[in-house]
N, C-alpha and C positions, 0 to 999 in steps of 0.2 A: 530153813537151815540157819536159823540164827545161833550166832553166834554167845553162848552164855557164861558167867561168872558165876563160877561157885563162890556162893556167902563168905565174905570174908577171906577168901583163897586167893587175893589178888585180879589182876584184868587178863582177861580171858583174849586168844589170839588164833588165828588162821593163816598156816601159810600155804602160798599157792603162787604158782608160776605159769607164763605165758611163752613158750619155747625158750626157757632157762632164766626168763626176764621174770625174778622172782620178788614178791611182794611178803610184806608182813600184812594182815586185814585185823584193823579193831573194830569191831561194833560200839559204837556210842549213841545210836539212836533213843539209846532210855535214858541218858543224864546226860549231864556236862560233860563237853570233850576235851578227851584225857593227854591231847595229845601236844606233847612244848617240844621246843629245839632242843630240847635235853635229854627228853626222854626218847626222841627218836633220833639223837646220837649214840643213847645206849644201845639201843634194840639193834642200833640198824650195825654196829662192831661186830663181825663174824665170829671174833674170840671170846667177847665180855658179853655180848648178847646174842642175838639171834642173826641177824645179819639180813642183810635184805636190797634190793635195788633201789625202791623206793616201799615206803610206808603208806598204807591205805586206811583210811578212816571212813567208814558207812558213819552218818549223820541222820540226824531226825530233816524228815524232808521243807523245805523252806517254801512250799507252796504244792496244791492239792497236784496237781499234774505230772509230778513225780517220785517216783519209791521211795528215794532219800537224796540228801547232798552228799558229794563223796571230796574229801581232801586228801592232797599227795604230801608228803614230805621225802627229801633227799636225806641220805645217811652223814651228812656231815649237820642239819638241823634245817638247813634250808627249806623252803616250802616250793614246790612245784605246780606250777598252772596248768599243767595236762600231763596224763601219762596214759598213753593207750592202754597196752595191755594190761594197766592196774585196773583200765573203765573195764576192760571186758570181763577180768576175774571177777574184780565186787558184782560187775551187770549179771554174771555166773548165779552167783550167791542168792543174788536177788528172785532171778527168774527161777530157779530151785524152793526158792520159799514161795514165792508166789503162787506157780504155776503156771506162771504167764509167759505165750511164746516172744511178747513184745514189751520195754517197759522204756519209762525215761528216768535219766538222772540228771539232776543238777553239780556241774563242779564250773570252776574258775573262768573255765573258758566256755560257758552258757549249760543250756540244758541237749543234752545228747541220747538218741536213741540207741536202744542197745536190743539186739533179736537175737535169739534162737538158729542155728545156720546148720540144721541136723545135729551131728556131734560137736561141731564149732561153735564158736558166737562170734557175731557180728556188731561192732559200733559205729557210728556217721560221726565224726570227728570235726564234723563242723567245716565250712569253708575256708581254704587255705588266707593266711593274712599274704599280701603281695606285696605291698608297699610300705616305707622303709620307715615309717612312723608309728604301723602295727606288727610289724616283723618283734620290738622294737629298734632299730638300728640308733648311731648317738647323729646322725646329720644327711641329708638327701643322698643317696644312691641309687644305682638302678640294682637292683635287688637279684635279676640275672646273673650277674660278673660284680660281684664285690671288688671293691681296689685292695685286694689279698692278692700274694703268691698263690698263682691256680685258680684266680677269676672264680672261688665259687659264688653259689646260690644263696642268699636266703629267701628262709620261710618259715612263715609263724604259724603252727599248729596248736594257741594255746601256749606255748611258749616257744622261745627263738631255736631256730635251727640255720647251721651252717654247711651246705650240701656240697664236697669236692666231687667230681667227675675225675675218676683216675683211670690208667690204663690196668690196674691190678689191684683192687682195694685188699687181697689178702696180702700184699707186699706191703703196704703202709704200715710204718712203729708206731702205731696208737698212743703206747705209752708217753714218747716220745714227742709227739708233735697235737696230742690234746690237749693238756693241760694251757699252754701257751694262747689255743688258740680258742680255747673256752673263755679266758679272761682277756682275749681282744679286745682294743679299745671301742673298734667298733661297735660292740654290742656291749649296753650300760646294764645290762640284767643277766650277762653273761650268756654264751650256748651250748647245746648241744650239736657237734660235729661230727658229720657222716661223710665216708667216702665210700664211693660206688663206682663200680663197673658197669659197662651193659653188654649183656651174653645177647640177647636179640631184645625187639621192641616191645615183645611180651614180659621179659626178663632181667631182674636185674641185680646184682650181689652189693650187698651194703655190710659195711662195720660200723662200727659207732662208739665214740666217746660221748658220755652221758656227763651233760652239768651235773656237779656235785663233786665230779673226782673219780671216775670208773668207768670201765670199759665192762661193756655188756652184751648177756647173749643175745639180747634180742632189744628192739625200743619201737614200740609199734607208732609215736607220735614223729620218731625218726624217720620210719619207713613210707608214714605220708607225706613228708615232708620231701626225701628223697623220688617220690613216685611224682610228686608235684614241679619237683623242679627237672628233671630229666624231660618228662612234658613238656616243660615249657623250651626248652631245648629243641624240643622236636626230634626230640631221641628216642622216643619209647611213646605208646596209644599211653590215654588217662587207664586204660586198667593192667596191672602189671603185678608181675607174682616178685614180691620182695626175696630173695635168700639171705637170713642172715645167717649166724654161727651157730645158735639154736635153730634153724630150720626156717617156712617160708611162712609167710605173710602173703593174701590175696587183697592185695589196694583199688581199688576204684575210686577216679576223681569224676563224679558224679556233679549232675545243677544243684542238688539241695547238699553236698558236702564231699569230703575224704571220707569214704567206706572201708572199713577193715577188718577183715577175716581170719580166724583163726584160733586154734586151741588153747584152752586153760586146761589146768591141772590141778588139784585139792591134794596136798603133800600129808600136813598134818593138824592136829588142833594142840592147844598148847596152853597154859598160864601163869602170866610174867608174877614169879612171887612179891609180896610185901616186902622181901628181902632187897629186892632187885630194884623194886619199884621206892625203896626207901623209905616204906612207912612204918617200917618196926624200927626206925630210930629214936 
């Protein structure tokens, strides 16, 4: 199911969402990759372009052992070091062309296994960063209780997360108190901020403000993030069914990583004209 460019019609594109947590997919594993801070500030505009959570790029693979490299980019041009449900849609893709119930990818944050989970797919998100120098944090803390209002968490899934424990994460102003606290001093590489609830210790409701600037349906490197830090709490067992605003997530903090369950979706295919793309000027 590769993705392909009609001759001269511009670069060819896939989009697809993981419980409303929606991606744009380029394939570039046959040339140079196409993709700059510009161009997926266009794409990523819901008016002027396509619009998207974050931007998915399939890469020609950087060592025999896996299908391909995958890179994230945020809709403001920024580049992301992990984004789940982007791994599991591209992992989608992949295992569709392949045929294979198991495969690996390389992205930012190592090389990750991605399976087949009946109708679902599943990815190992790698093991959670604990300490305050690969979360990244900017100075020693204890990474349980940050010195923030509301003592949250962090946790590095590939990039940083900030985990509140609230008594009603659907009462939380996202809009309101994300921004703020994405560009915390604490964190020199900025975060992504989740507040959660816990319904029982199987269970647990999260929202999420998403670095970049957006509040989203769903953030599957959120949701292990949050399932890691509640654990550590001792609030909820290592496996826990996330609810986001798009629907649930099945986490498992497992010896060899963060496990994550759940559906993709294949919307539509599409191609960014030369117009768009600025080469008929």
């Amino acid at each position: 199911m590769t993705i392909e460019t009609p001759r001269n019609a511009g670069l060819a594109f896939r989009k697809m969402h993981g419980l409303g947590n929606d991606f744009v997919v380029i394939d570039a594993r046959k040339g140079g990759e196409p993709v700059t801070a510009a161009l997926a500030r266009a794409v990523g505009d819901r008016r002027w372009g396509v619009g998207f959570d974050q931007l998915v790029a399939l890469l020609p693979p950087s060592s025999p052992d896996v299908a391909a490299d995958i890179g994230f980019w945020n809709s403001d041009g920024s580049e992301a070091g992990a984004c789940g449900n982007g791994t599991r849609c591209a992992g989608r893709l992949l295992l569709d062309e392949t045929g294979a119930q198991a495969l690996s990818v390389r992205t930012r944050n190592g090389v990750l296994r991605v399976e087949r989970a009946g109708a679902l797919v599943r990815v190992n998100m790698g093991p959670p960063d604990l300490e305050w120098d690969r979360v990244p944090l900017a100075y020693p803390v204890d990474t349980r209780a940050l010195p923030i209002e509301g003592s949250p968490a962090a946790v590095g899934m590939g990039n940083p997360h900030c985990v509140f424990v609230v008594e009603d994460a659907e009462a939380v102003d996202l809009a309101a108190l994300g921004p703020g606290l994405e560009h915390h001093p604490l964190f020199p590489e900025r975060t992504n901020v989740e507040f959660v609830h816990v319904i029982d210790p199987g269970t647990i409701r999260m929202r999420v403000w998403e670095r970049g600037g957006m509040i989203t349906q769903a953030c599957g490197s959120g949701a292990c993030a949050a399932a890691v830090a509640t654990a550590r709490a001792g609030l909820t067992g290592r496996h826990v069914r996330v609810i986001l605003d798009g629907g649930p997530l099945e986490i498992d903090w497992r010896a060899d990583g963060v496990w994550m369950t759940g559906p993709t979706a294949h919307v539509f295919d599409g191609v960014f004209t030369p117009e768009f793309l600025g080469e008929d000027e």
